[in-house]
N, C-alpha and C positions, 0 to 999 in steps of 0.2 A: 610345147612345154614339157610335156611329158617324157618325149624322146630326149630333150635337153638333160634332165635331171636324172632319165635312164645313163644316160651316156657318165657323168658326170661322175655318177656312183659306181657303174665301172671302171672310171678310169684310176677313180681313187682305191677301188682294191686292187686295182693292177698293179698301180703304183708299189704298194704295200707291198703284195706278193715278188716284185721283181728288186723292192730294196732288202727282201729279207734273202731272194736268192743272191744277191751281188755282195751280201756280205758272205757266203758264204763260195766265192767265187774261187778259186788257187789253192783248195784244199783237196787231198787226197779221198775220194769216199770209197768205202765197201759198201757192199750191195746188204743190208742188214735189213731185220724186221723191226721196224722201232715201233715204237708205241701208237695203239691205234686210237686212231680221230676220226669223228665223224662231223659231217658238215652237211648242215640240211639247208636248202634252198626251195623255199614253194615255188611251185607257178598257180596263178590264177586261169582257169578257164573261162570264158565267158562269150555274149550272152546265151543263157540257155534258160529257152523259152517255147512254149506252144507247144504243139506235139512233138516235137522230138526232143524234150523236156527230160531231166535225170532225178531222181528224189535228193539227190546232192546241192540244189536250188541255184538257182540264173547262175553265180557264179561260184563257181567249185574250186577250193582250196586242196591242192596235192602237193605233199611235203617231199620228195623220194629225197635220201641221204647221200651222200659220197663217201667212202669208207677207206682208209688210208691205213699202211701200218702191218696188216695182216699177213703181205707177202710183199718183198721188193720190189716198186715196179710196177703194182698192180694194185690200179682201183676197183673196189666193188661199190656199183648204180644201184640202190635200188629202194625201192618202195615199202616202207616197214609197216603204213598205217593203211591198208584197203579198205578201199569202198565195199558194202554189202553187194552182191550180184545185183545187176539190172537189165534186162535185153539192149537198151540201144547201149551200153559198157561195151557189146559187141562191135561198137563203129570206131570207139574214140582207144587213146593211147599217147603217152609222151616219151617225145625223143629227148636226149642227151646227146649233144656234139660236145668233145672235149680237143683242145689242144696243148702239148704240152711246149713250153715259151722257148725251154732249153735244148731240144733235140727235134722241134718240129713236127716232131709225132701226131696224128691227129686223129679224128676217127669219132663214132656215135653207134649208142645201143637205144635199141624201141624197147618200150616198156610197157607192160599190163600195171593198172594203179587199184583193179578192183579184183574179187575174190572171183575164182574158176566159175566157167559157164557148167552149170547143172546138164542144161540141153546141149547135148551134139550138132543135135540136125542143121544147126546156122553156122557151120562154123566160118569165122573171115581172120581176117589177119590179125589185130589186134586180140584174138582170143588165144592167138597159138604163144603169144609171148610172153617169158619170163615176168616175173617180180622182181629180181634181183639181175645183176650181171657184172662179171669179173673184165676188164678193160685192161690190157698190157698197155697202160699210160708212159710208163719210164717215171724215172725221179726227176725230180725238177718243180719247177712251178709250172701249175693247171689252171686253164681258164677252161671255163664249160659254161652252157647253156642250156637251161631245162624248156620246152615247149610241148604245150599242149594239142593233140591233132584229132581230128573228125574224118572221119573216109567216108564222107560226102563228095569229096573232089579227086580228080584224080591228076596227079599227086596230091594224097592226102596235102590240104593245108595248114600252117596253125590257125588257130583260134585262138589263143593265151590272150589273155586282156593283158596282162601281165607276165611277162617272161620270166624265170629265175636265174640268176648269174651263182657262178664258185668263181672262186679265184683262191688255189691251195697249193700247199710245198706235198707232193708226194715222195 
């Protein structure tokens, strides 16, 4: 059921996204900075429970934005609202895969969603990562996906109870 109505409501911003690009399909473009937009899409994480428990509670709401406009071509990912530090912040982190419809382009940035580790001494992978990050998308319409990860397993897996979709003209 759930995957049904996932599916459902991407396909209807797909939809959107690729009737707004086909009306603008046999037109000449230059490569401009137009005006910027931002598009926020949460992911839920979830469950989180028992000792390896975050003060974010079972499931954690992360907003990170998509930022268009700024430079032609290029999205900026990132995370505007952080978490206070927490030590297990050191395990967890979300990906963003984006593709773009019109030139195939494709590709994904890992994300830090919480504020710098104080302590050194741990350091892993999710702590070396950006907040923010610049994406040579191209123009066209963007489908992306936000997911929430634990380096629990290796390959980190998701966890997202909830995944977050974009679907944008950059």
């Amino acid at each position: 059921m759930r995957r049904t109505i996932r599916s459902a409501v991407g396909a209807a911003v797909l939809g959107i996204a690729l009737a707004v690009g086909a009306s603008t399909v046999g037109t000449a473009a230059v490569a401009q900075a137009g005006p910027i937009t931002i598009f926020q899409s949460p992911v839920v994480s979830g469950p989180d429970f028992g000792p390896t428990s975050t003060p974010s509670g079972m499931f954690q709401l992360i907003s990170p934005v998509a930022v268009t406009g700024e430079t032609p071509g290029v999205t900026t990912f990132a995370v505007p609202d952080l978490k206070p530090y927490y030590f297990l912040y050191n395990y967890r982190f979300i990906a963003i895969h984006w593709q773009n419809l019109a030139t195939g382009a494709s590709g994904h940035v890992d994300l830090r969603y919480w504020q710098g580790n104080p302590d050194t001494t741990g350091v892993t992978y999710p702590s070396t990562l950006p907040t923010s990050a610049a994406a040579e998308t191209g123009t066209g319409p963007i489908v992306a996906t936000v997911t929430h990860h634990n380096m629990y397993g290796s390959p980190p897996p998701s966890d997202a109870l909830i995944a977050g979709y974009w679907a944008f003209w950059a």
